[in-house]
N, C-alpha and C positions, 0 to 999 in steps of 0.2 A: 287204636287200630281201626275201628268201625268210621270214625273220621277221616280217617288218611284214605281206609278203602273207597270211602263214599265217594271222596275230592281229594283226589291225588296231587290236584292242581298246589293244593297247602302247602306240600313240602317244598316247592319250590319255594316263599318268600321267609323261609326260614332263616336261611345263613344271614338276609338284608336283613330279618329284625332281628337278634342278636348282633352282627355287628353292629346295626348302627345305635343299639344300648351300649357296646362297649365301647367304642369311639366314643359316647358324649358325654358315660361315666366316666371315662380315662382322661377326657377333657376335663371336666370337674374336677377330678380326684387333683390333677396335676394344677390346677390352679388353684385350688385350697393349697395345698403342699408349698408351691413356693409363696404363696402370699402369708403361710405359719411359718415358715423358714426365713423371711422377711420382716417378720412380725407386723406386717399389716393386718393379719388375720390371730383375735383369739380366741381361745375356748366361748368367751363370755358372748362373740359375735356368731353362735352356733345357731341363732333362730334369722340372724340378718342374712345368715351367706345362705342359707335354704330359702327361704322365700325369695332372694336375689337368683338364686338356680331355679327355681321352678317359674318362676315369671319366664327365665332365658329359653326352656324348657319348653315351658307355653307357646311362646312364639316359635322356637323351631320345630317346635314336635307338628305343630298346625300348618307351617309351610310347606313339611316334608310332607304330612299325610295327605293336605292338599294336592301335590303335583303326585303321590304315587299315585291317588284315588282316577285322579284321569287317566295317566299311563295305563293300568288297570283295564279301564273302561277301554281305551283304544286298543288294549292289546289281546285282551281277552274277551270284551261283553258280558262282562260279569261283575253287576251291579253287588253282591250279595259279597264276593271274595275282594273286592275291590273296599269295600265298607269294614269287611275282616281285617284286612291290613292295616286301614288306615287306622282303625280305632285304635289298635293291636300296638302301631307306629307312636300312636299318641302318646300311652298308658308306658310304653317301653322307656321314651327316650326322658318321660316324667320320672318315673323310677331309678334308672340309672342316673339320670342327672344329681337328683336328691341321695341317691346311695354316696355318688361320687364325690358328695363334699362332706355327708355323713362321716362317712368311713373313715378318714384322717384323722377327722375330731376327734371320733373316739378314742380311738389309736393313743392319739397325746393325751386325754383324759387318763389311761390308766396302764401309759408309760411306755407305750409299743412304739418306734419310729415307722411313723403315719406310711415311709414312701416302698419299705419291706414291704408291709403286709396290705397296702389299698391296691394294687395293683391285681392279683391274683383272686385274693376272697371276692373281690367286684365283679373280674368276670367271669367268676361261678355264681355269685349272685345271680347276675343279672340274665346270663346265660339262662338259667334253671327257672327267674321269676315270667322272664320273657317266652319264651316255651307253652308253660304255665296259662299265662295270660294268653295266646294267641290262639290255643285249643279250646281256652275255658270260654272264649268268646267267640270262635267258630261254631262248637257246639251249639249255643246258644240262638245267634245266628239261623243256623242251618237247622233244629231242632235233629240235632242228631242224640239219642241218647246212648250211653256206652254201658 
């Protein structure tokens, strides 16, 4: 609350990082899923297809944070909220990417069908980790303490 009062500005790129953790979990999730469903993908490739997401992860989280940090800058002049987002953007779409190939695996580890349960637990995950993340580093930021 002391954040939100300070910079009201925050709640506005909320709903952008949360969705765009759950879009690129839900991208993941669904392409683990049918590459286990294919048997392209197995249990044993649980360290391949995570470092293969977080590399993909890498690069789109940096191109997005890139073009928002400008938009930011052109739309507001605000170097500080503009640096919030994009870190914020980076750490999100790293996360859910890594959640979203996680979570399947698990799943078929101890016998849950991966494509019931990765959809829903993912975006309360990420929802809740991204949130999380985008005030703990506002905060920080903005030396606001609560």
């Amino acid at each position: 609350e002391p954040l939100i009062s300070t910079v009201p500005l925050l709640v506005s790129f909320m709903s952008m990082l949360t969705g765009t953790g759950g879009n690129c979990g839900s991208q993941s999730s669904t392409m683990v899923i049918q590459g286990m469903a294919m048997e392209e993908i197995r249990l044993k490739d649980f360290f391949r297809v995570m470092f293969k997401e977080f590399r993909i992860a890498l690069i789109c989280s940096v191109i997005l944070a890139a073009v928002n940090f400008v938009r930011i800058i052109i739309m507001y002049q605000n170097v500080k909220i503009a640096a919030i987002v994009s870190i914020t953007l980076i750490g999100t779409v790293i996360l859910s990417k890594l959640l979203g190939c996680m979570l399947p695996m698990l799943a078929k580890k101890i016998h849950i069908d991966p494509a019931i349960m990765s959809a829903p637990l993912l975006s309360t995950l990420v929802d809740s980790c991204s949130t999380l993340l985008y005030f703990t580093i506002a905060m920080k930021i903005l030396n606001v303490a609560v």
